[in-house]
Every structure is written in structure tokens, then in C-alpha cells.
C-alpha distance (Angstrom), angle and dihedral (degrees) to the residues before:
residue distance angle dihedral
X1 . . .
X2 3.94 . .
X3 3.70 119.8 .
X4 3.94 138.8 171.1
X5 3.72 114.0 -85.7
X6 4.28 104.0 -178.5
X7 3.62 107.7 -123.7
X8 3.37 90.9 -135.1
X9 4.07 81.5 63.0
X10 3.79 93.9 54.0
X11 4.13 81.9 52.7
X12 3.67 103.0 60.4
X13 4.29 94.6 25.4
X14 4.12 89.5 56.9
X15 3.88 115.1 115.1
X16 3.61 132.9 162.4
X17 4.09 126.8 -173.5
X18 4.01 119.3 -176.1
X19 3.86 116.0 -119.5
X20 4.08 119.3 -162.2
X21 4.28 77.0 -35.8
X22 3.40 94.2 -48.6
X23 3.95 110.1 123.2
X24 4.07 112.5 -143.3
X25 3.28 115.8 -159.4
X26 4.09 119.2 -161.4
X27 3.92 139.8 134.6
X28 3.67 122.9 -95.1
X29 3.97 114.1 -95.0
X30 3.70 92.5 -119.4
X31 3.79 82.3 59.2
X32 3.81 94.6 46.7
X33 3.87 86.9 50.2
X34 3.28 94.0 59.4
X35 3.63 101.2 47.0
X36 3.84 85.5 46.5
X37 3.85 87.2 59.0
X38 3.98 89.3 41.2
X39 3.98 84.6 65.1
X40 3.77 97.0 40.0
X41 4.17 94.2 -162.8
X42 3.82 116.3 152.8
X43 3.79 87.1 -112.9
X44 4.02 86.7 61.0
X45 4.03 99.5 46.4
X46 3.94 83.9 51.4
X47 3.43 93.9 47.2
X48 4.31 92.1 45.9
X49 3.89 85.5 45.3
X50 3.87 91.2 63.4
X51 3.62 94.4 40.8
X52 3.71 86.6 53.8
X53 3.95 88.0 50.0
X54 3.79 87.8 50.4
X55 4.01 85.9 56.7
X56 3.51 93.6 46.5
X57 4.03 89.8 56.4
X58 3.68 94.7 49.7
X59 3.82 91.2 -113.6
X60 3.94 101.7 123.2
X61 3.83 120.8 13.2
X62 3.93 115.4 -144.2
X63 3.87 128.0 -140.0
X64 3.91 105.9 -136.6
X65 3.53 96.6 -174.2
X66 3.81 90.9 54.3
X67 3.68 86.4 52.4
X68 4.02 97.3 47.7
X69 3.75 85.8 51.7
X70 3.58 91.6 57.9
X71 3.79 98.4 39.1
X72 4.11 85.3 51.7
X73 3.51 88.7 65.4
X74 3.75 95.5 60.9
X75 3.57 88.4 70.5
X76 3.56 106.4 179.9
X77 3.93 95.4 27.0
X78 3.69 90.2 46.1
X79 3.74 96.7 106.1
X80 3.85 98.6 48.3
X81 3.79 87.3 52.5
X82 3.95 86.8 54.5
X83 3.48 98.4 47.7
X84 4.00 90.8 47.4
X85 3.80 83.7 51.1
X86 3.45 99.4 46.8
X87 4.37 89.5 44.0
X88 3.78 85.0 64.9
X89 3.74 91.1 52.5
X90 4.28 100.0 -104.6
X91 3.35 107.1 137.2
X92 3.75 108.1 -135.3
């Protein structure tokens, strides 16, 4: 399924790390949360549930402000991203 990602988004979620000299480019999981909210398929809420679990444990530590900047520029979709969010227990 193909959906809108801002490009302003792709801007600020853009990260890269270097692996035995191989660059790896990819978009930071507070990023790919959102965009997984954006879409709002069953696949994505199960996917944002575990993420959430994996916050809960203390295994990956989320940026919320990162994410709010992102959601903000979904303007008119904004609040159905939040409310996906905050079904899976993030609170945005």
C-alpha cells in the first residue's frame, strides 16, 4: 500500500550508521512509528504494540518530540496518528 510520507519527514527521520564500511541508510524508529500509525493496517498496530512492549522493557528508548514533529506535519491526519499512538499505549 503506498501512502504520503512529507518530505520534510524523510529530512529530519534520515539516519545512517557505518557497518564493517558498509554505510546503511534507514529512518529512525520513532519515524517508522509514525508512518506505521499514518497507515493504521492491523499489521501496523501489531507491529506499534511490540515496539511499545520493547519500551516498556527498557530495551529501546523513544524520542517523543522527534515523533510530534513528524506527526505535525501530517496536518490534517495528525489526530488519527495520535489516537493510533496513544491506543497502543505511547503517550504522545
Amino acid at each position: 500500500m503506498d501512502f504520503y510520507i512529507p518530505q520534510q519527514a524523510l529530512d529530519v527521520c534520515r539516519r545512517s550508521i557505518t557497518v564493517e564500511g558498509t554505510e546503511i541508510k534507514f529512518v529512525a524508529l520513532e519515524c517508522w512509528l509514525v508512518f506505521k500509525a499514518r497507515r493504521g493496517a492491523q499489521s501496523d498496530i501489531n507491529a506499534l504494540t511490540e515496539v511499545k512492549r520493547l519500551e516498556d522493557d527498557r530495551i529501546v528508548k523513544l524520542d517523543y518530540n522527534l515523533m510530534k514533529r513528524v506527526i505535525e506535519l501530517y496536518e490534517e491526519d495528525s489526530h488519527y496518528i495520535v489516537d493510533r499512538l496513544r491506543s497502543c499505549g505511547f503517550r504522545i
